[in-house]
RONUGU-159813 format. One record per atom (N, C-alpha, C, O): x, y, z; residue in three letters; atom name. Coordinates in nm, 2 decimals. Example, Ala and Ser with C-alpha at 12.3 -4.5 7.8 and 13.67 -1.06 7.14 Angstrom:
<sites>
SITE    east   north      up  rest  atom
SITE    1.32   -0.57    0.78   ALA     N
SITE    1.23   -0.45    0.78   ALA    CA
SITE    1.32   -0.33    0.78   ALA     C
SITE    1.42   -0.33    0.85   ALA     O
SITE    1.28   -0.22    0.71   SER     N
SITE    1.37   -0.11    0.71   SER    CA
SITE    1.29    0.00    0.79   SER     C
SITE    1.34    0.11    0.80   SER     O
</sites>
This chain:
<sites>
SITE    east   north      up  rest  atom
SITE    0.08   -0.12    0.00   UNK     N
SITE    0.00    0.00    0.00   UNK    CA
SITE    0.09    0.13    0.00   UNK     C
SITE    0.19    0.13    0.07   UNK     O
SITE    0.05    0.26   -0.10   UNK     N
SITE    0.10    0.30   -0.08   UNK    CA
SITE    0.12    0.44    0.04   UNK     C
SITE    0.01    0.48    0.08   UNK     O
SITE    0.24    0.51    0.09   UNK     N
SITE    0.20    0.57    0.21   UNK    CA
SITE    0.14    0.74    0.13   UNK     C
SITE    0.18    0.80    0.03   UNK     O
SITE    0.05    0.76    0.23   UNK     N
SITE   -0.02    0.92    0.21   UNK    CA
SITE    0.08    1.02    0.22   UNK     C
SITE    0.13    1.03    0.33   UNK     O
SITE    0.11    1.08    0.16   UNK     N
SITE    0.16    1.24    0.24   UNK    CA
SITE    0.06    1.35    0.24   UNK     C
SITE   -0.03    1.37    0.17   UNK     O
SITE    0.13    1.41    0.36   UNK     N
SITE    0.04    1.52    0.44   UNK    CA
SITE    0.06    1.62    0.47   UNK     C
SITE    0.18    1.63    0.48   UNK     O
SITE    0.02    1.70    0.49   UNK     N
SITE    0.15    1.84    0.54   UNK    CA
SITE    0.00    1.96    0.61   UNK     C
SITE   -0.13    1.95    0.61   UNK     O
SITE    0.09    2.04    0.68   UNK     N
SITE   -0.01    2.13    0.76   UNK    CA
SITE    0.03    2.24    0.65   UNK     C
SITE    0.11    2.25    0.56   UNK     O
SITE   -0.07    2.31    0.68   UNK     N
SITE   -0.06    2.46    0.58   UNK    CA
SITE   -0.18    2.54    0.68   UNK     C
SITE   -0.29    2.53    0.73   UNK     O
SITE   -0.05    2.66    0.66   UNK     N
SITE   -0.09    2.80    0.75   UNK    CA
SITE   -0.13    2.90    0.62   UNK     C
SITE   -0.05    2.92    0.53   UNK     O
SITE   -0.27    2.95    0.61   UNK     N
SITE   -0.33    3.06    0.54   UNK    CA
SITE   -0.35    3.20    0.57   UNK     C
SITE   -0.41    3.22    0.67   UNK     O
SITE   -0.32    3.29    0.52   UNK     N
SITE   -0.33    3.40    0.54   UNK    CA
SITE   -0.34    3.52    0.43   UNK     C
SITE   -0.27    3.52    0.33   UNK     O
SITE   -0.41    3.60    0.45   UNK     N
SITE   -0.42    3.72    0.32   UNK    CA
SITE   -0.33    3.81    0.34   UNK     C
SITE   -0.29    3.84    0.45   UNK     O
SITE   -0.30    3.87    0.24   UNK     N
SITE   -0.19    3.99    0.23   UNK    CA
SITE   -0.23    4.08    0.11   UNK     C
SITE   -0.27    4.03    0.01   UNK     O
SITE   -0.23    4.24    0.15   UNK     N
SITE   -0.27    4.34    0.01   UNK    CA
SITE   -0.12    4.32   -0.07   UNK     C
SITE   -0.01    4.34   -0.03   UNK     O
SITE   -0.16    4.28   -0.19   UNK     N
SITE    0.01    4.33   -0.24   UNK    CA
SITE   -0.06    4.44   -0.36   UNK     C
SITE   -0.15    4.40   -0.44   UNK     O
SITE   -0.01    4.56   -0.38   UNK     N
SITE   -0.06    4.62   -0.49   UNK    CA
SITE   -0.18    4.61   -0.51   UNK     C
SITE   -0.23    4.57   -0.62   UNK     O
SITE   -0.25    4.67   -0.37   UNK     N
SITE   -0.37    4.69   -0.36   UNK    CA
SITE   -0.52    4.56   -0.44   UNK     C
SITE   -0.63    4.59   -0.48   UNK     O
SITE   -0.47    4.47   -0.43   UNK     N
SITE   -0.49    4.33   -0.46   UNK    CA
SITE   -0.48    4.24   -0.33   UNK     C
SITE   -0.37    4.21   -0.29   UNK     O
SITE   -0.60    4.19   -0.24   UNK     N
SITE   -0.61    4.05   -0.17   UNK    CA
SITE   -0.54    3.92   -0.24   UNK     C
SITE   -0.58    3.87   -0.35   UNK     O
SITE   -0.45    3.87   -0.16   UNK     N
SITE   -0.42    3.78   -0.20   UNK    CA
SITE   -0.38    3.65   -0.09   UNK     C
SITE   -0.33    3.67    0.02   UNK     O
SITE   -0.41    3.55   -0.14   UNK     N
SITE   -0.39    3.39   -0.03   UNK    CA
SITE   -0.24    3.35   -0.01   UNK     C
SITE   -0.18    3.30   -0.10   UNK     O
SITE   -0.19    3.38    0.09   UNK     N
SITE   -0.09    3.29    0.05   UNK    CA
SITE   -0.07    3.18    0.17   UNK     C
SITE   -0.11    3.21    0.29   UNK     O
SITE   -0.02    3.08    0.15   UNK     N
SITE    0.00    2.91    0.20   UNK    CA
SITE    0.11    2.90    0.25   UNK     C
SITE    0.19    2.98    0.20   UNK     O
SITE    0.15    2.82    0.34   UNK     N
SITE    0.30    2.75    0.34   UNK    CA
SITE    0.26    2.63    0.43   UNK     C
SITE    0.17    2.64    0.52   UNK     O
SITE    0.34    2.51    0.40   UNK     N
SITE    0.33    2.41    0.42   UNK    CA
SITE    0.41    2.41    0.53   UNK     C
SITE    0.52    2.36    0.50   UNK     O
SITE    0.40    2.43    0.63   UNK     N
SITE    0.47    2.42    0.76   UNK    CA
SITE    0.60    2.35    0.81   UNK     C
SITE    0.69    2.40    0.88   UNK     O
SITE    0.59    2.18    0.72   UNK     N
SITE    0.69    2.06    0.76   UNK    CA
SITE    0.80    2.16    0.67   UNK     C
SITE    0.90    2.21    0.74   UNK     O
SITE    0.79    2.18    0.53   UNK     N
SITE    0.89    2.23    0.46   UNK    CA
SITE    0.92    2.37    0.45   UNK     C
SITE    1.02    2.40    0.40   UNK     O
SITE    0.84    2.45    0.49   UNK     N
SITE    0.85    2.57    0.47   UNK    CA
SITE    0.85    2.61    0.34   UNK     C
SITE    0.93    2.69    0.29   UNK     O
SITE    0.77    2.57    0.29   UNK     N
SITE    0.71    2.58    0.14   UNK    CA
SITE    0.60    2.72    0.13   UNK     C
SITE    0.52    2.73    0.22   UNK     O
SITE    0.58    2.80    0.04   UNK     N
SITE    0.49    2.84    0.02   UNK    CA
SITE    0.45    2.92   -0.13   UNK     C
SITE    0.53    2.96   -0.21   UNK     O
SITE    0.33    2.93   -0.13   UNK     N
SITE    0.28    3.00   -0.30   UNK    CA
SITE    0.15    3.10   -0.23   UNK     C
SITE    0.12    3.14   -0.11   UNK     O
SITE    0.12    3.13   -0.33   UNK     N
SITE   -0.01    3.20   -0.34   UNK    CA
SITE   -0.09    3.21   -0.41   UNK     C
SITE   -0.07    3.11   -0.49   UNK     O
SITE   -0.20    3.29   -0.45   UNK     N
SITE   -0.29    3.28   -0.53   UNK    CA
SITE   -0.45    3.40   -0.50   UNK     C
SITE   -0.48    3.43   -0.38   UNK     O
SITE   -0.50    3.43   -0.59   UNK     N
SITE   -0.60    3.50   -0.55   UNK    CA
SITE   -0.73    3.46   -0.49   UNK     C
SITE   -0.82    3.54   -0.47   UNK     O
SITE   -0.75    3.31   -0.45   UNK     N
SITE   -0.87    3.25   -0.38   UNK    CA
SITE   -0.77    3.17   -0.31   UNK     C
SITE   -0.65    3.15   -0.33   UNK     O
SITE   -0.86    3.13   -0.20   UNK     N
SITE   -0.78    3.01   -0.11   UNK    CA
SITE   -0.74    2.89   -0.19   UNK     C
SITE   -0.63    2.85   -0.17   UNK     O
SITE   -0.85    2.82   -0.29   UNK     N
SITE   -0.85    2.70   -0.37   UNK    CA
SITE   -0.74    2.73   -0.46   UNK     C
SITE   -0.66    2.64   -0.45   UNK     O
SITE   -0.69    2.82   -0.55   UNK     N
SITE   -0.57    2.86   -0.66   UNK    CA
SITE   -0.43    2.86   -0.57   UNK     C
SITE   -0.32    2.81   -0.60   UNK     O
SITE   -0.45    2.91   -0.45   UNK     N
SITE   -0.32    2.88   -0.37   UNK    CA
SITE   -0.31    2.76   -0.31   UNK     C
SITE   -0.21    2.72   -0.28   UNK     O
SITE   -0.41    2.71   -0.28   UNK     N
SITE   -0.36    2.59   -0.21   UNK    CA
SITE   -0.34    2.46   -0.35   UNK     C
SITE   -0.27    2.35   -0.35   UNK     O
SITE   -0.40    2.51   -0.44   UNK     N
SITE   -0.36    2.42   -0.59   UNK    CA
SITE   -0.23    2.44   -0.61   UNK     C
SITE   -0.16    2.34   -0.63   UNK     O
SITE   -0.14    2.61   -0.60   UNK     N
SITE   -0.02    2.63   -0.62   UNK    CA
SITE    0.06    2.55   -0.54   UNK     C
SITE    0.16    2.50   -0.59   UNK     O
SITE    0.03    2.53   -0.43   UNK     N
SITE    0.14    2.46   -0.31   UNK    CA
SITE    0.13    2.32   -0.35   UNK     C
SITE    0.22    2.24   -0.35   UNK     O
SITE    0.01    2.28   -0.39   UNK     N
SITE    0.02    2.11   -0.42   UNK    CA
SITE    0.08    2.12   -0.54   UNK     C
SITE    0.14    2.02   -0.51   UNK     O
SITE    0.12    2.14   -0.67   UNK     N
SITE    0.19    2.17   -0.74   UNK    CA
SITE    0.36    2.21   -0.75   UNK     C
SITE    0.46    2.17   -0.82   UNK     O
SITE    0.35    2.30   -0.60   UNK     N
SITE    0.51    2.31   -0.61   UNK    CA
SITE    0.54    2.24   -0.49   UNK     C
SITE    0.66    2.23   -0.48   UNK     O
SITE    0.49    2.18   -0.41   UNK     N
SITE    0.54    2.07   -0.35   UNK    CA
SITE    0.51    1.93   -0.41   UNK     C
SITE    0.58    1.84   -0.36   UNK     O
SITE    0.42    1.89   -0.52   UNK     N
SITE    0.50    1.76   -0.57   UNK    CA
SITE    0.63    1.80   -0.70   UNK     C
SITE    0.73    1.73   -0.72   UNK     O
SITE    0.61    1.90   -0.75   UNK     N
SITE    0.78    1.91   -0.79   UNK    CA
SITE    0.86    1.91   -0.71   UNK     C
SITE    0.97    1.86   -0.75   UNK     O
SITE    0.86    1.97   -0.59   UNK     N
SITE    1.00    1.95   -0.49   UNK    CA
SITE    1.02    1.79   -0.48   UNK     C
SITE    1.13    1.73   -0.50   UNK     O
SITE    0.88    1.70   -0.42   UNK     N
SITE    0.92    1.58   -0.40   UNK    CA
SITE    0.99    1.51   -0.51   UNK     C
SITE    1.10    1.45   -0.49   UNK     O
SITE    0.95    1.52   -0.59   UNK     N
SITE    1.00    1.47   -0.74   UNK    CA
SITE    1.13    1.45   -0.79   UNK     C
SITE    1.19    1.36   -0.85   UNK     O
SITE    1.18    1.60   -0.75   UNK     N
SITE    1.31    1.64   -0.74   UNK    CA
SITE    1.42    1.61   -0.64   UNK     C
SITE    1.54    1.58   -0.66   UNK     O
SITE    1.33    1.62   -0.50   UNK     N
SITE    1.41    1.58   -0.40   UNK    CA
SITE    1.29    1.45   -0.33   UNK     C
SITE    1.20    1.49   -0.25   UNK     O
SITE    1.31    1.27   -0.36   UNK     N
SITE    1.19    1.25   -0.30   UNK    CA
SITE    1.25    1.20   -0.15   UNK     C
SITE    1.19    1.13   -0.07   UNK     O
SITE    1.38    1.26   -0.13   UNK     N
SITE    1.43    1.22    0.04   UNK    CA
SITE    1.31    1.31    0.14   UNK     C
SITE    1.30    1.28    0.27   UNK     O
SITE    1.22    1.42    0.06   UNK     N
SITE    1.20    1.50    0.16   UNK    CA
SITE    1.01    1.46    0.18   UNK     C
SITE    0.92    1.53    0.24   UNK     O
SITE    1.00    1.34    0.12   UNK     N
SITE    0.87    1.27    0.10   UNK    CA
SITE    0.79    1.23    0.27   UNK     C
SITE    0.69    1.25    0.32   UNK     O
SITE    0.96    1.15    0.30   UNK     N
SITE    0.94    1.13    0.44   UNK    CA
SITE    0.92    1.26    0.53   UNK     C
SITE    0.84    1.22    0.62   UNK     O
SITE    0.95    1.37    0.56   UNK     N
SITE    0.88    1.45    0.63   UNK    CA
SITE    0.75    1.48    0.65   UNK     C
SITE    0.70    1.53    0.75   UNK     O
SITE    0.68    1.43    0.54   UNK     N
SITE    0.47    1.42    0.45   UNK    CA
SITE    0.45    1.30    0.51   UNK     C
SITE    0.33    1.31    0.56   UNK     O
SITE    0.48    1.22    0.53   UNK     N
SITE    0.44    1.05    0.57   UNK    CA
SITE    0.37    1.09    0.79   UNK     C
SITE    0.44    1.13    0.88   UNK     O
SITE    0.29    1.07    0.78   UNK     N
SITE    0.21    1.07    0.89   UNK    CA
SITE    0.12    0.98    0.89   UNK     C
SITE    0.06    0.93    0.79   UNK     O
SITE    0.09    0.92    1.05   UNK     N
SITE   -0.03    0.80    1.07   UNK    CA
SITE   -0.13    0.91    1.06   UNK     C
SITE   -0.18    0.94    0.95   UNK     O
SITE   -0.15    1.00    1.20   UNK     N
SITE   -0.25    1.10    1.17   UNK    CA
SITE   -0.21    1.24    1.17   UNK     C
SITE   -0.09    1.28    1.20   UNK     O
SITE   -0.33    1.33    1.12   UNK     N
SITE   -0.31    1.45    1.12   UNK    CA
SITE   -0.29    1.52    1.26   UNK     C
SITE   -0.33    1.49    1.38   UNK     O
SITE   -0.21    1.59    1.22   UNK     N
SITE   -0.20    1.68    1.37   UNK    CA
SITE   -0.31    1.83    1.34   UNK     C
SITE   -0.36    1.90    1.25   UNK     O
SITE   -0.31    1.83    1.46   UNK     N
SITE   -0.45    1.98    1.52   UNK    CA
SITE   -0.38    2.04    1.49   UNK     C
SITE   -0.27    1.98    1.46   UNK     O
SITE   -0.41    2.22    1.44   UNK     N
SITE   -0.31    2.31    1.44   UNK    CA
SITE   -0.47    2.42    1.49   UNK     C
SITE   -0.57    2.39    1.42   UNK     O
SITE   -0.50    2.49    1.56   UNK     N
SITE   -0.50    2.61    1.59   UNK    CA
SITE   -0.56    2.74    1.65   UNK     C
SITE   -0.44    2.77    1.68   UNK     O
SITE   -0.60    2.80    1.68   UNK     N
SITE   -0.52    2.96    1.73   UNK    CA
SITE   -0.54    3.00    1.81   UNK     C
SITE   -0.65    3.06    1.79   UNK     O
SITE   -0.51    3.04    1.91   UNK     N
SITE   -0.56    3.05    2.01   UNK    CA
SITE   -0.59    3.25    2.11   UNK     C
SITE   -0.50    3.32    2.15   UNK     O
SITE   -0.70    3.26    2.11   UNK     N
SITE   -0.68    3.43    2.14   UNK    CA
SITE   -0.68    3.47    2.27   UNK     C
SITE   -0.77    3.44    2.35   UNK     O
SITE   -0.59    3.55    2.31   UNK     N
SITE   -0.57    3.59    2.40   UNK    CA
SITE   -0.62    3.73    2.49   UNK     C
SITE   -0.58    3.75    2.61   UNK     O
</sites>
């Protein structure tokens, strides 16, 4: 069977040039893209993180998880 990879991803908007924009990063690798909807950036990141794996697949194993971990936020 083969194993899943997984990864956490932190979201957040940013004005760039008076333009909203998504951007992602994949937490394990410190990967990130963007995009003008959440779905276009989070498409970007799965895109440039299976090229990295591809390229580099030693970094596959950092993605390999039984389960998901919680992520978040807590206000103070």
């Amino acid at each position: 069977m083969e194993k899943k990879l997984s990864c956490n991803v932190t979201i957040h908007e940013e004005v760039v040039e008076n333009k909203k924009m998504f951007v992602v990063e994949c937490t394990e690798l410190g990967v990130s893209d963007f995009g003008e909807t959440v779905d276009e950036a989070l498409a970007n990141l799965k895109e440039g993180l299976s090229l990295l794996i591809e390229e580099s697949p030693e970094k596959a194993k950092l993605l390999e998880k039984q389960e998901p971990l919680l992520l978040t936020r807590l206000f103070l």
